[in-house]
PDB file of N, H, CA, C and O in Angstrom:
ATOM      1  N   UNK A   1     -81.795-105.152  -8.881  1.00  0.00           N
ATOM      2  CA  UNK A   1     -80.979-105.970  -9.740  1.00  0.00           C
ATOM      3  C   UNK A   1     -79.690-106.381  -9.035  1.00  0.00           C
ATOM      4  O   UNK A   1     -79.405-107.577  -9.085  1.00  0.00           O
ATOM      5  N   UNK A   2     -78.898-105.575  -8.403  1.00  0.00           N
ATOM      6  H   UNK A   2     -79.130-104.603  -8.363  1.00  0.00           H
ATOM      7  CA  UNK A   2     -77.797-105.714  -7.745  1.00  0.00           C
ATOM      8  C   UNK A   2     -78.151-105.451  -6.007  1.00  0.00           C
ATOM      9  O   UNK A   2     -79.026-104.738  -5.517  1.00  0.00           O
ATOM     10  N   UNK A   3     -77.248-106.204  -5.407  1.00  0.00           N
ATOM     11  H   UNK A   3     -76.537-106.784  -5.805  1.00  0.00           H
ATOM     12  CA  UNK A   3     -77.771-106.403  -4.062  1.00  0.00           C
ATOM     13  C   UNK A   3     -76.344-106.194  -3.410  1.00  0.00           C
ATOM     14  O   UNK A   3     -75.663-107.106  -2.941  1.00  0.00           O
ATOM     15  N   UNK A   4     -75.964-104.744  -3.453  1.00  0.00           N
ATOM     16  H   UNK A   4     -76.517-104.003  -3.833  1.00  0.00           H
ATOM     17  CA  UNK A   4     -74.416-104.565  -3.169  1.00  0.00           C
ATOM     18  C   UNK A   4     -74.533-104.402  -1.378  1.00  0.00           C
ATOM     19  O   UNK A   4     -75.645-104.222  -0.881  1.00  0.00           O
ATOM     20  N   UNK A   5     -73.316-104.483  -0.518  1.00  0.00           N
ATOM     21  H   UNK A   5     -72.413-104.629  -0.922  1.00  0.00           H
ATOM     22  CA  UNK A   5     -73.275-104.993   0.775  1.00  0.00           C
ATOM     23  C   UNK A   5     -73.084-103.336   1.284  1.00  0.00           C
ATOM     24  O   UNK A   5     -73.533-102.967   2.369  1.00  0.00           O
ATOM     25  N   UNK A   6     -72.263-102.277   0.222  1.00  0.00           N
ATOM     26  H   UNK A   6     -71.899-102.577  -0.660  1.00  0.00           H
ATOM     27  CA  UNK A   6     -71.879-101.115   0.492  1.00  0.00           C
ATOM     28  C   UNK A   6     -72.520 -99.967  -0.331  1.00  0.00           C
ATOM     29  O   UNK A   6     -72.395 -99.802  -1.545  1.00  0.00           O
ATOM     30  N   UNK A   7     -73.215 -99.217   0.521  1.00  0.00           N
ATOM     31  H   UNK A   7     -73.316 -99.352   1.507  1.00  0.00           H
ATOM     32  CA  UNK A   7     -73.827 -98.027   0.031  1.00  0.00           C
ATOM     33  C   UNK A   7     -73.075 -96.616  -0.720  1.00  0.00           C
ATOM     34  O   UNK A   7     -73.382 -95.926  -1.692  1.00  0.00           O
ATOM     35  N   UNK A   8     -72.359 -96.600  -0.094  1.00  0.00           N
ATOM     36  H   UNK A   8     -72.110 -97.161   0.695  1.00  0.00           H
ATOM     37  CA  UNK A   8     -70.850 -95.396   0.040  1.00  0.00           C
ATOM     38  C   UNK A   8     -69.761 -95.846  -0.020  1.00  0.00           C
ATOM     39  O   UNK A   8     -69.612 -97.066   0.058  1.00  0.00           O
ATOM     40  N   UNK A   9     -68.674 -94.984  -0.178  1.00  0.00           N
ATOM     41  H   UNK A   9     -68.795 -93.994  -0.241  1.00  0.00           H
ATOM     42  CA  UNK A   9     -67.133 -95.104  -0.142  1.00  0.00           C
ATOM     43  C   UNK A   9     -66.637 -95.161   1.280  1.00  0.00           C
ATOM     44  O   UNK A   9     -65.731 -95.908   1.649  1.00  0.00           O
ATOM     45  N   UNK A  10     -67.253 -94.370   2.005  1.00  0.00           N
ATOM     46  H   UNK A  10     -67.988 -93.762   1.705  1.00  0.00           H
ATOM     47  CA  UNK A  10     -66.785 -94.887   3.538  1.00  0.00           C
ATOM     48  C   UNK A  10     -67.213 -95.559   4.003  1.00  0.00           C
ATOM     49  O   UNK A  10     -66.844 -95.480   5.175  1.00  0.00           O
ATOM     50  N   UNK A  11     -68.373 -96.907   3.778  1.00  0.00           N
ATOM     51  H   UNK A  11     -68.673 -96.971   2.826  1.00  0.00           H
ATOM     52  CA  UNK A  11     -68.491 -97.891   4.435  1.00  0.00           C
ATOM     53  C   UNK A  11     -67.707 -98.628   3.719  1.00  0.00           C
ATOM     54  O   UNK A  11     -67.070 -99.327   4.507  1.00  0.00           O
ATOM     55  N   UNK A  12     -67.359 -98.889   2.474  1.00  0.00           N
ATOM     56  H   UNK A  12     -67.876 -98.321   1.834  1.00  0.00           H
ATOM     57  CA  UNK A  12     -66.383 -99.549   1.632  1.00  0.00           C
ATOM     58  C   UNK A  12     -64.683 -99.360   2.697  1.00  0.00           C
ATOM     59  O   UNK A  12     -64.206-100.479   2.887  1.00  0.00           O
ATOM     60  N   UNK A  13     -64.223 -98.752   3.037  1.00  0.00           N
ATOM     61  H   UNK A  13     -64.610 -97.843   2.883  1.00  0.00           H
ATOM     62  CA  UNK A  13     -62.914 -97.845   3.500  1.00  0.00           C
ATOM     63  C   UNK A  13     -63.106 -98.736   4.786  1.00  0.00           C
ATOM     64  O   UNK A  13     -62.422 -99.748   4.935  1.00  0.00           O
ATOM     65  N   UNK A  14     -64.276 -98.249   5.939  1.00  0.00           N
ATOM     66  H   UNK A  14     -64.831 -97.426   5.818  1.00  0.00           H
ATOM     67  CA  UNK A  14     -64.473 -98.327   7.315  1.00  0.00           C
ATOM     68  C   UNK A  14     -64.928-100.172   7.871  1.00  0.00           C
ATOM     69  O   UNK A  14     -64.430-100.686   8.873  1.00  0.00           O
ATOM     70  N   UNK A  15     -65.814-100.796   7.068  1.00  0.00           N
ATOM     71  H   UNK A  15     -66.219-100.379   6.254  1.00  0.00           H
ATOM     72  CA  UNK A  15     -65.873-102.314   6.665  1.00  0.00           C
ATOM     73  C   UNK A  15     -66.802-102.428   8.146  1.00  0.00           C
ATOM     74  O   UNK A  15     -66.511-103.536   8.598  1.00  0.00           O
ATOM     75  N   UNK A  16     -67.486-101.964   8.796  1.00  0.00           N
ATOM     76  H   UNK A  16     -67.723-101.064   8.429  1.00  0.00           H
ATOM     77  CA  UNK A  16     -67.570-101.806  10.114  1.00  0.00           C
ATOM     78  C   UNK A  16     -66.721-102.102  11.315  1.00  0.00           C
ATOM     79  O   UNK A  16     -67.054-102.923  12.170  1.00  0.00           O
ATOM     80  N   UNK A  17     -65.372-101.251  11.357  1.00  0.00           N
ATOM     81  H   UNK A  17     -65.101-100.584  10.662  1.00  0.00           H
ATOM     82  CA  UNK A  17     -64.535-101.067  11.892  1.00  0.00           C
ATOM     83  C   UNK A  17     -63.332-101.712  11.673  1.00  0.00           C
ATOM     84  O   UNK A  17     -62.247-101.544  12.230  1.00  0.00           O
ATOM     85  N   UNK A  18     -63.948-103.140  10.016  1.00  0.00           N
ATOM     86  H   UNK A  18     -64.829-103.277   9.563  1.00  0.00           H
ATOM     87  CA  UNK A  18     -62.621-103.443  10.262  1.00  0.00           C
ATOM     88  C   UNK A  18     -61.416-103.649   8.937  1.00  0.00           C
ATOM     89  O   UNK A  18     -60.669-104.546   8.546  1.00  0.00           O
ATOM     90  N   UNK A  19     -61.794-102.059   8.499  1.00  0.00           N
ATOM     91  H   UNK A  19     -62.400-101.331   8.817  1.00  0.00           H
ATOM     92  CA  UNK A  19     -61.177-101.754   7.048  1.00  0.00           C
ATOM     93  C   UNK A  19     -59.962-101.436   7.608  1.00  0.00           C
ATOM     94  O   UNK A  19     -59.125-101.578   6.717  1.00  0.00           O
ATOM     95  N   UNK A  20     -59.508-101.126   8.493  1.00  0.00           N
ATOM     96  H   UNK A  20     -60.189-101.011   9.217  1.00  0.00           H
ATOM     97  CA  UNK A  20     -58.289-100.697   8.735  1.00  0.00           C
ATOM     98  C   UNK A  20     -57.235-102.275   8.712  1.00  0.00           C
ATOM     99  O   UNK A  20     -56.005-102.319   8.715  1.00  0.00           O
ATOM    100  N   UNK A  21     -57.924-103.103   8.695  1.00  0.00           N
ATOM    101  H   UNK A  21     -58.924-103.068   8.692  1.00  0.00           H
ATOM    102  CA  UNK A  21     -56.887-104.600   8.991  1.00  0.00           C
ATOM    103  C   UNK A  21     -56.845-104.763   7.259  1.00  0.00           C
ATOM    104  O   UNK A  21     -55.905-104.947   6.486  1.00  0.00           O
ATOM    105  N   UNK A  22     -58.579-104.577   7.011  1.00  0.00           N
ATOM    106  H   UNK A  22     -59.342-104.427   7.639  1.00  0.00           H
ATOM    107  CA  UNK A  22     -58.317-105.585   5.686  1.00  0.00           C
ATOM    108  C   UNK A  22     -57.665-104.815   4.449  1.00  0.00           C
ATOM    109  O   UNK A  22     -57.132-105.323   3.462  1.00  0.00           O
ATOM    110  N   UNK A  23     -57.860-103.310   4.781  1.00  0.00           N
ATOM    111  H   UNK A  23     -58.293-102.898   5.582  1.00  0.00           H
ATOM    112  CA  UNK A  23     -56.759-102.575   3.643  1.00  0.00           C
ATOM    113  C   UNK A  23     -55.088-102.773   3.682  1.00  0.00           C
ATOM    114  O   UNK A  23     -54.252-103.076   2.832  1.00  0.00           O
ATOM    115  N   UNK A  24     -55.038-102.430   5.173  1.00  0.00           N
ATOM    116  H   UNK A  24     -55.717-102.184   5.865  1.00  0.00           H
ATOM    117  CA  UNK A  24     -53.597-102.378   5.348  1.00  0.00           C
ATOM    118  C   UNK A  24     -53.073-104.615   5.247  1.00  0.00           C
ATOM    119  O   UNK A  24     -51.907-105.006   5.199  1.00  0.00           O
ATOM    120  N   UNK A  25     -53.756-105.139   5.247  1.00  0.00           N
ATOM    121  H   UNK A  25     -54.704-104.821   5.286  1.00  0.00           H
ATOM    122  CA  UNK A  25     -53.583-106.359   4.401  1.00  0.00           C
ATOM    123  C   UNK A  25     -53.150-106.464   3.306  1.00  0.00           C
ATOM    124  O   UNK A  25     -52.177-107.073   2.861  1.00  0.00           O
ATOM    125  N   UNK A  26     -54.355-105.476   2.589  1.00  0.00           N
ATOM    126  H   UNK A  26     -55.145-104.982   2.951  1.00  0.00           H
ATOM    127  CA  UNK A  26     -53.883-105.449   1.021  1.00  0.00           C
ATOM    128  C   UNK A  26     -52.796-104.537   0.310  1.00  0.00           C
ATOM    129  O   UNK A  26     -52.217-104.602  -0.774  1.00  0.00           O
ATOM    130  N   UNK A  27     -52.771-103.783   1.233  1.00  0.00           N
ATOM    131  H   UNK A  27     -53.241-103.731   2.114  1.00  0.00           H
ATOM    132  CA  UNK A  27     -51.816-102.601   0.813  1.00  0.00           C
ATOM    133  C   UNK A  27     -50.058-103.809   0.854  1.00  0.00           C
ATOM    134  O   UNK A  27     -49.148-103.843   0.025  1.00  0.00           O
ATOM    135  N   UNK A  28     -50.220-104.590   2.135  1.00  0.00           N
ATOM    136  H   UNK A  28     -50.958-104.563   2.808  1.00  0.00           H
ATOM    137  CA  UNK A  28     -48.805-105.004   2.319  1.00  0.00           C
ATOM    138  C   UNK A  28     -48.637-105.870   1.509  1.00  0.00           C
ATOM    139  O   UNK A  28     -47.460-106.070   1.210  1.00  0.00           O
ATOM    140  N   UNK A  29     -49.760-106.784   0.780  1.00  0.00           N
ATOM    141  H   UNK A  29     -50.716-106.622   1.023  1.00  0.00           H
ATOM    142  CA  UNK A  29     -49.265-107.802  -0.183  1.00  0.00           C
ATOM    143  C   UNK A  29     -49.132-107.358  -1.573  1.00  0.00           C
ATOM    144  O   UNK A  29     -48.296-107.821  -2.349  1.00  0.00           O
ATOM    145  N   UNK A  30     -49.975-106.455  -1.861  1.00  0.00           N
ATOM    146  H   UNK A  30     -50.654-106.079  -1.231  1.00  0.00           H
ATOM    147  CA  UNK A  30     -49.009-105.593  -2.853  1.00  0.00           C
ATOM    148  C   UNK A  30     -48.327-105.028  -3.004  1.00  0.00           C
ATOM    149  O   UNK A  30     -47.982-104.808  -4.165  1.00  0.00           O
ATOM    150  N   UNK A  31     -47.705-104.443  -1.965  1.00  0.00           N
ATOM    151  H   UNK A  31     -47.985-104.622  -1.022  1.00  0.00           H
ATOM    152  CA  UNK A  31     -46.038-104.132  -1.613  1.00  0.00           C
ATOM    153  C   UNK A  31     -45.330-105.015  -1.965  1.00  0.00           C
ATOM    154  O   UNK A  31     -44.510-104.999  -2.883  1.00  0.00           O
ATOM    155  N   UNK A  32     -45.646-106.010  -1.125  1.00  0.00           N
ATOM    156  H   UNK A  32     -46.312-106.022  -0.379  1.00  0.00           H
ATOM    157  CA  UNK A  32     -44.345-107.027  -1.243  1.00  0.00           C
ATOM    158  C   UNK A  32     -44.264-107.724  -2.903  1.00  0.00           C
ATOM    159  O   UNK A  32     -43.230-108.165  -3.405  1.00  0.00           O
ATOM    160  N   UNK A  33     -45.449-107.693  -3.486  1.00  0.00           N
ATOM    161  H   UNK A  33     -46.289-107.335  -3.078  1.00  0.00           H
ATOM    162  CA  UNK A  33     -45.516-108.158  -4.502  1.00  0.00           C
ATOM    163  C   UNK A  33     -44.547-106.956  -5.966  1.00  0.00           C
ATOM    164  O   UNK A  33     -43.725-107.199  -6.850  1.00  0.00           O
ATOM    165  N   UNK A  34     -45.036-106.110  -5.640  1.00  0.00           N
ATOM    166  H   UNK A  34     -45.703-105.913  -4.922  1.00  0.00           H
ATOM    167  CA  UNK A  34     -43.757-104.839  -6.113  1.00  0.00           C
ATOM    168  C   UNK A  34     -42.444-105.216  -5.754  1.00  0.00           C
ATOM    169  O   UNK A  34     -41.617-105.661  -6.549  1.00  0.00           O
ATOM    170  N   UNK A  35     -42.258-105.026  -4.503  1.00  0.00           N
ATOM    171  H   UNK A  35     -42.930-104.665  -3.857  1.00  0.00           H
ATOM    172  CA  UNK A  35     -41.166-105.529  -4.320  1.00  0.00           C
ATOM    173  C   UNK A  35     -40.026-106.701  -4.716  1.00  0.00           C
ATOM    174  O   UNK A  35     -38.801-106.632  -4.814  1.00  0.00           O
ATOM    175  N   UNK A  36     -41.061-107.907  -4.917  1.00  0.00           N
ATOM    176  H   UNK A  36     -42.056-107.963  -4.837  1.00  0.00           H
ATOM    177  CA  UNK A  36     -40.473-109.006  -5.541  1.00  0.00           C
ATOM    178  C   UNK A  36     -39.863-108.726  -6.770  1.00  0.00           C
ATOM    179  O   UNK A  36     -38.748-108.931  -7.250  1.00  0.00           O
ATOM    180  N   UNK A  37     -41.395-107.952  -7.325  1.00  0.00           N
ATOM    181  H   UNK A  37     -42.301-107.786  -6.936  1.00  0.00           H
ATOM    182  CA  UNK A  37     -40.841-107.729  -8.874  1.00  0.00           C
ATOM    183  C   UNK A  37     -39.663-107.045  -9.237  1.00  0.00           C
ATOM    184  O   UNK A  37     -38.905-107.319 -10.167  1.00  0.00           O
ATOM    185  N   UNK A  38     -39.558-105.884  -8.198  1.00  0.00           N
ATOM    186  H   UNK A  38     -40.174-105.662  -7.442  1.00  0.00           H
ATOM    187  CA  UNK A  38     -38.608-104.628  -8.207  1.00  0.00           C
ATOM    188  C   UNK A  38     -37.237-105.821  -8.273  1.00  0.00           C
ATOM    189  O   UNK A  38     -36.471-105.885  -9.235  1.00  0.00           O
ATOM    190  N   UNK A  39     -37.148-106.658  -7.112  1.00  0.00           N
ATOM    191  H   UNK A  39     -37.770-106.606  -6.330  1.00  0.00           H
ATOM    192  CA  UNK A  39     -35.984-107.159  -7.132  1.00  0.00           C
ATOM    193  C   UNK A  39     -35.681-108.457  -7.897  1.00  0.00           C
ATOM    194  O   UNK A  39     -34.847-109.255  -7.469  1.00  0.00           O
ATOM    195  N   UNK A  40     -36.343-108.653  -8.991  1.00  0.00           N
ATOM    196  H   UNK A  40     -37.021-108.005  -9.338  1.00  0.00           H
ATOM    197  CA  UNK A  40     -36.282-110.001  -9.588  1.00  0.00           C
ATOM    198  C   UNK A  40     -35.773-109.275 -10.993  1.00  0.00           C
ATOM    199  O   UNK A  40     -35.059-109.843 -11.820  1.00  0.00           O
ATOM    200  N   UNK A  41     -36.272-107.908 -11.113  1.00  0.00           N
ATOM    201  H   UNK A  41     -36.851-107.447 -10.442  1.00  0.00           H
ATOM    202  CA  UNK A  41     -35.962-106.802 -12.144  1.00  0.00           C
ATOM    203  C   UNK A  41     -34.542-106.574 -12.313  1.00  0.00           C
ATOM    204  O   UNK A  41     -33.856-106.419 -13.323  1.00  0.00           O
ATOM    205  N   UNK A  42     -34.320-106.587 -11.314  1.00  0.00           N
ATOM    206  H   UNK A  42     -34.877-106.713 -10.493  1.00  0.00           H
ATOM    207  CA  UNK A  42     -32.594-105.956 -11.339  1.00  0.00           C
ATOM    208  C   UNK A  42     -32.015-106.888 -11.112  1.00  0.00           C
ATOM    209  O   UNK A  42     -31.247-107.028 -12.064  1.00  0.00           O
ATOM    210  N   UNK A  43     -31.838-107.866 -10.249  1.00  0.00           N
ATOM    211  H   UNK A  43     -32.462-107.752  -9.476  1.00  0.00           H
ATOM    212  CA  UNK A  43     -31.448-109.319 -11.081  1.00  0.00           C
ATOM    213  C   UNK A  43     -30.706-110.011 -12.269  1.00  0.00           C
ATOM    214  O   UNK A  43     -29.659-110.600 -12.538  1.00  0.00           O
ATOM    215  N   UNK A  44     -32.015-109.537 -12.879  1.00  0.00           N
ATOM    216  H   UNK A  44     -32.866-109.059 -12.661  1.00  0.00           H
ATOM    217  CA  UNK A  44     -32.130-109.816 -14.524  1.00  0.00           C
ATOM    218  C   UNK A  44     -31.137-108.553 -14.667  1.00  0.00           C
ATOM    219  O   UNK A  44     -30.011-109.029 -14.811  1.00  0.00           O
ATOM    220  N   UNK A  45     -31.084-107.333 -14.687  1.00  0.00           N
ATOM    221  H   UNK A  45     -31.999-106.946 -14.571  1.00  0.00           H
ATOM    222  CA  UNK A  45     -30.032-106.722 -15.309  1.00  0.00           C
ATOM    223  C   UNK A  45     -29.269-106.624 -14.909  1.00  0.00           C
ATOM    224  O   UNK A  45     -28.585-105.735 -15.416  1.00  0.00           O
ATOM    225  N   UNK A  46     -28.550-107.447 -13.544  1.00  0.00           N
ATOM    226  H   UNK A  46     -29.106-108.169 -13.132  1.00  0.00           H
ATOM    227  CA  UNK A  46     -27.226-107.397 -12.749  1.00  0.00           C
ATOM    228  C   UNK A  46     -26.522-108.783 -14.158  1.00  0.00           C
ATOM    229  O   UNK A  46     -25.465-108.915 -14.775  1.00  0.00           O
ATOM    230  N   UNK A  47     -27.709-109.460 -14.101  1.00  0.00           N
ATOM    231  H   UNK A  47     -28.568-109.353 -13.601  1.00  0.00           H
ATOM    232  CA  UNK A  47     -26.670-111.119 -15.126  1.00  0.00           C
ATOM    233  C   UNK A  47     -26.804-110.461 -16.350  1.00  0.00           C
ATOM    234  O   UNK A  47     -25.917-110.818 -17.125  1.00  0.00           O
ATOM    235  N   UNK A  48     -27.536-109.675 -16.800  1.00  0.00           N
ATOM    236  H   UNK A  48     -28.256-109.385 -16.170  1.00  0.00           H
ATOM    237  CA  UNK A  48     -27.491-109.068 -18.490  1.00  0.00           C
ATOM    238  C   UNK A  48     -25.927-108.434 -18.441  1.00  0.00           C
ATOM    239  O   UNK A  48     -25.107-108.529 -19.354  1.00  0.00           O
ATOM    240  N   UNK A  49     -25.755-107.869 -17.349  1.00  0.00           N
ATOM    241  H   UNK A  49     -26.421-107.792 -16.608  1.00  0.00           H
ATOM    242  CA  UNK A  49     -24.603-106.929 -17.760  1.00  0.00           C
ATOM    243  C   UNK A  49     -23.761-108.095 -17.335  1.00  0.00           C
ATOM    244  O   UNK A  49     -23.630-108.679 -18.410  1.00  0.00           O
ATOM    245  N   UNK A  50     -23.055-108.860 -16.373  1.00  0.00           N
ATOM    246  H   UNK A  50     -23.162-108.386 -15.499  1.00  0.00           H
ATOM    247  CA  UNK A  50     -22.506-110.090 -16.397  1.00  0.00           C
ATOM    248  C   UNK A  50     -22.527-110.436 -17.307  1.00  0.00           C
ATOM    249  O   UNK A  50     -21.509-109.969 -17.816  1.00  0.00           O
ATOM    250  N   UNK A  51     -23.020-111.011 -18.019  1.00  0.00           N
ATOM    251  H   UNK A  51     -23.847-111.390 -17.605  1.00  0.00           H
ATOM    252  CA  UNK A  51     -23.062-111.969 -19.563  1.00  0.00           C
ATOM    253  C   UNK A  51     -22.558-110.595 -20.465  1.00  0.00           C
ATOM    254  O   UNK A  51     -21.576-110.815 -21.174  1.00  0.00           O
ATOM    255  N   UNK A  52     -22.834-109.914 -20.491  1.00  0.00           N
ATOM    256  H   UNK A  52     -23.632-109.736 -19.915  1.00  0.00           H
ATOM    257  CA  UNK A  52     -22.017-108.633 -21.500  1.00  0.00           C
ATOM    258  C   UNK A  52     -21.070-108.459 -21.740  1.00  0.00           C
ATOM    259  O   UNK A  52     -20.666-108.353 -22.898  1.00  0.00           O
ATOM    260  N   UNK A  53     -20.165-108.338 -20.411  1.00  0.00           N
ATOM    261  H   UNK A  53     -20.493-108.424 -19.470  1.00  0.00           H
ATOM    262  CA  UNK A  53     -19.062-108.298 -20.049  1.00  0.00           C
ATOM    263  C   UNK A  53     -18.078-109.661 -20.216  1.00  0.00           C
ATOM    264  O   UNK A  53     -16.924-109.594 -20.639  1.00  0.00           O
ATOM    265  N   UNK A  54     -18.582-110.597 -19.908  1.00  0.00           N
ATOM    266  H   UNK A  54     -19.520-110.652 -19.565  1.00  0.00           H
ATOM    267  CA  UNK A  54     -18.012-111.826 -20.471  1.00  0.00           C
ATOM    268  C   UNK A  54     -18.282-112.210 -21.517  1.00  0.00           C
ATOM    269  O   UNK A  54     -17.548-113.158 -21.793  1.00  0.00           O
ATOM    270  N   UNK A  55     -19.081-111.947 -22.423  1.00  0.00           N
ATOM    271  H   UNK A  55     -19.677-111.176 -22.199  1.00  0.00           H
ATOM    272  CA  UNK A  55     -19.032-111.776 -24.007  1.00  0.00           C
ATOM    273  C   UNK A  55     -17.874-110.701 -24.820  1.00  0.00           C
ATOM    274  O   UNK A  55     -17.392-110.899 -25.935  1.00  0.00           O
ATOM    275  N   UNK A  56     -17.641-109.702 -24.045  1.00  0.00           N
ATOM    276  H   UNK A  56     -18.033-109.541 -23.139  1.00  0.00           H
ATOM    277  CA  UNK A  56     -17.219-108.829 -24.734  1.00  0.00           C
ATOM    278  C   UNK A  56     -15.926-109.288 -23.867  1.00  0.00           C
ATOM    279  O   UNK A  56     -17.030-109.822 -23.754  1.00  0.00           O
ATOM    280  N   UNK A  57     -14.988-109.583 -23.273  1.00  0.00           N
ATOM    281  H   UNK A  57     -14.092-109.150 -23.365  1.00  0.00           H
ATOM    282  CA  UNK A  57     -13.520-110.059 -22.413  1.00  0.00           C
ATOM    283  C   UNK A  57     -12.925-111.538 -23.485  1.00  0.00           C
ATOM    284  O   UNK A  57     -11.832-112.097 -23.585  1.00  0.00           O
ATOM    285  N   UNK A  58     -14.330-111.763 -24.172  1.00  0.00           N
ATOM    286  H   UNK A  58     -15.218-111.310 -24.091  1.00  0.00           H
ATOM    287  CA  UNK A  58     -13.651-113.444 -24.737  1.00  0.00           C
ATOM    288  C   UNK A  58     -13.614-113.061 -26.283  1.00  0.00           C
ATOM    289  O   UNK A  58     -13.220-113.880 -27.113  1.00  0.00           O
TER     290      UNK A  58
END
């Protein structure tokens, strides 16, 4: 019924030799993608507290 390419978890991991590129690929663009978020996060609560503070001064 299914005609999968990987038998096991270590041919899944190993890719025939070339899991080490295509993980550490994926590993870095979801880093950076955390990352974006991480810093788009605090951002937003650097101007929340800005706008707070100049709400509450006027």
């Amino acid at each position: 019924m299914f005609n999968l390419a990987f038998s096991n978890l270590y041919e899944i991991l190993d890719m025939n030799g070339h899991g080490i590129y295509v993980w550490s690929v994926y590993a870095l663009g979801i880093s950076m993608i955390v990352i974006s978020f991480l810093i788009a996060k605090k951002r937003i609560a650097d101007i929340q507290k800005k706008i707070k503070i100049n709400n509450a001064s006027s």
